[in-house]
N, C-alpha and C positions, 0 to 999 in steps of 0.2 A: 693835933686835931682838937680841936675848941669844946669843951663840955658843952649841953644844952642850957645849964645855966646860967653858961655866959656868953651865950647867943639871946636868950630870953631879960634876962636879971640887967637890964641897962638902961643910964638916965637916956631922959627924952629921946622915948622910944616912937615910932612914928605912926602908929595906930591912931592916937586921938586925934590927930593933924588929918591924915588921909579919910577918917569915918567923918570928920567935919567939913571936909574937901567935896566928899560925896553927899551928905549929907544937903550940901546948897547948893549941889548941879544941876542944872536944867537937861543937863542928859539923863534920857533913861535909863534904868540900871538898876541889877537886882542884884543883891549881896548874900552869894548861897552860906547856910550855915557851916560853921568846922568842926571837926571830929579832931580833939584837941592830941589826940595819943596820937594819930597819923600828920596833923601840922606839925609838931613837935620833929617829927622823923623827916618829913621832908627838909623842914630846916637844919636839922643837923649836919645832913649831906650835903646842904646848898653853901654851910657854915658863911653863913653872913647874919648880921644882928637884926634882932626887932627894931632897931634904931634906922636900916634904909627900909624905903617902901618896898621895896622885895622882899626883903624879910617879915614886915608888917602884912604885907597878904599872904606869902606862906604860914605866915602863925598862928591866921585870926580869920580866915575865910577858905571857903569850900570853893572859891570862883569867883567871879562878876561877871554875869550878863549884861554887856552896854548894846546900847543905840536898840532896844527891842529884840535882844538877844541874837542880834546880827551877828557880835562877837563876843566871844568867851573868852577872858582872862582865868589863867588857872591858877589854884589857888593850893595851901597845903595839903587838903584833901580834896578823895571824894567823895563821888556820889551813888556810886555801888553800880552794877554792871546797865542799868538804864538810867543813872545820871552822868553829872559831865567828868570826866577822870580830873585825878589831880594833877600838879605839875612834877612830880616823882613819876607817874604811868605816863603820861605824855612823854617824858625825857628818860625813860628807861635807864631810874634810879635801880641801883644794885637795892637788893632785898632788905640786906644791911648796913651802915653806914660804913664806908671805905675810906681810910682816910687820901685824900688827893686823888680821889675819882673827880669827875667833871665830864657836861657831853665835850665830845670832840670839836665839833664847830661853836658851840652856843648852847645859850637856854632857851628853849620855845617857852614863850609866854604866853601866846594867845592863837586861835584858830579863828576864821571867819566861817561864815557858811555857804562859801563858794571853795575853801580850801583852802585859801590865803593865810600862810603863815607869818607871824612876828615870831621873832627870835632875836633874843640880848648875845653881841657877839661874844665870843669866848678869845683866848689869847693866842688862839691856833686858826683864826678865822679865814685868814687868806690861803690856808691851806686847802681848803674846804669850798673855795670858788667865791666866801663871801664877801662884798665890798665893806666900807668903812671901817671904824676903827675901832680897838678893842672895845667892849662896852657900849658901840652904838646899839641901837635898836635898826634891825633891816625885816624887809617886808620881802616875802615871796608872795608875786603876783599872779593869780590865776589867769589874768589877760595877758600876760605878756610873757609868763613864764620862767622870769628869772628873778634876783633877791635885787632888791631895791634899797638904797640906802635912807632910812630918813632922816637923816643927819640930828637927831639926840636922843639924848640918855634916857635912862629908864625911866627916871622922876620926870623928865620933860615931856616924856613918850604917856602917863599917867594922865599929866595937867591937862597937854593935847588934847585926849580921850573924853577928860571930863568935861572940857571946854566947848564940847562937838564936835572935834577934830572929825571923827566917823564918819557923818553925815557930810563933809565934803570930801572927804577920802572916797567913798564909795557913790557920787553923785552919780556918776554916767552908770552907776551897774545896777540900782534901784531900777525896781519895775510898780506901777501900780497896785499891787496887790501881795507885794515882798513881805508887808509885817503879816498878814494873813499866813504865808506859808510857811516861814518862821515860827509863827507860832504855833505851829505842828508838830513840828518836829520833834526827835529826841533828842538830848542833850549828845550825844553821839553821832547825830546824824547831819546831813548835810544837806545841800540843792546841786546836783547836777542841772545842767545846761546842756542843750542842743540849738542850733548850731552853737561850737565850742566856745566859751569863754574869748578865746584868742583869736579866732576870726571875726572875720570883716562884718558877715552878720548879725553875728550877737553884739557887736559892739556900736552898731550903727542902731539900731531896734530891740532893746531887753524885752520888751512886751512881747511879741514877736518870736519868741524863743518857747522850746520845747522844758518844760523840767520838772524833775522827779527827786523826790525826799531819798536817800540812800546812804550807807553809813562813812562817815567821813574817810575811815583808813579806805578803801574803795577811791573816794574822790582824791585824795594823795598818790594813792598810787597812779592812777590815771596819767597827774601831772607831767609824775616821774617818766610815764611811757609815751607820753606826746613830746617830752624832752627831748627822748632816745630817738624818735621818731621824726621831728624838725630837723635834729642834729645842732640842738641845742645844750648846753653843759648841764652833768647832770645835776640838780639842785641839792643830790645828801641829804640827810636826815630829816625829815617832813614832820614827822611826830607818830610816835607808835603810839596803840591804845588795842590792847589785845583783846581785851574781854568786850565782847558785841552782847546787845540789848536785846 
């Protein structure tokens, strides 16, 4: 297992490149602060360098909020029991650093606010029902209820992001008045939907639809039991976040 200072201590590390990245995006996007003794920990566990962007947002940020804080990218910390957890409380890091721990399917990277998981696949992913290949990036969709492949990597999945990618990823599920209720929210919390995400009505009429601020692990679960309920595969690991706001 890798010291922290040679996860941290290496040439062209990718911090300056990523904050200049963000820096001249015309996507929206807020760069929560880090709590350097908790990124430090995450990255230990995660043992990958400040030199990939993975490593560069666990060691140097608390999150990103993109697209109007549609979605949360996690970061090596967080933000205390009413901000956004880290990505160690999302991925239900061991307390300590272990060496050759890792999640079972993947690393959840980012949450939406309809519930919609990304997650970096891990090397055991098709065990786990999830498509592509090791190290893609896949999407769990709340309209349709299974992991999506988007066929690239985490850096590519990043540029994507910063490029707008969001804003046509989430085109049909925008409602006229979505930045408004987003920015209500807690950084823990979510939008349910009525009628359901995955039906005919919500998906023909987002306006048109009932919904309420509610705390995300709630709207994960949900997924999990409309799964069970369709008789659809179960989707695994959503992302925990124990401590409620």
């Amino acid at each position: 297992m890798r010291d922290i200072t040679e996860l941290v201590d290496v040439p062209y590390p990718s911090w300056p490149m990523l904050a200049d990245a963000l820096a001249s995006s015309f996507t929206s996007h807020v760069v929560l602060p880090p709590d350097p003794e908790q990124c430090q920990a995450t990255l230990l566990q995660l043992q990958v360098t400040a030199r990939s962007p993975l490593g560069a947002i666990a060691l140097n940020t608390g999150g990103i909020l993109v697209h109007d804080g549609w979605l949360r990218v996690y970061g090596g910390s967080g933000g205390g029991p009413d901000g956004l957890p880290s990505m160690a409380e999302v991925n239900g890091f061991p307390s300590t650093a272990e060496e050759g721990w890792q999640p079972a399917a993947g690393l959840i990277i980012a949450h939406d606010v309809l519930g919609g998981v990304f997650a970096l696949n891990g090397m055991e992913h098709e065990q786990h029902g999830r498509p592509g290949a090791p190290g893609s990036v896949v999407y769990f969709s709340p309209s349709s209820l299974v992991w999506e492949d988007l066929e690239m990597g985490h850096s590519q999945w990043l540029t994507w992001l910063l490029d707008g990618g969001a804003a046509g990823h989430y085109h049909d599920l925008l409602w006229p008045t979505w930045r408004t209720e987003v920015a209500e929210l807690g950084l823990r919390d979510g939008i349910t939907v009525y009628p359901f995400l995955w039906s005919q009505e919500a998906q023909e009429d987002m306006a048109a639809t009932t919904r309420k601020p509610a705390p995300l692990t709630q709207i994960l679960d949900l997924h999990a039991g409309f799964c069970d309920q369709l008789g659809l595969a179960q989707p695994g690991e959503l992302g925990a976040s124990p401590v409620q706001g």
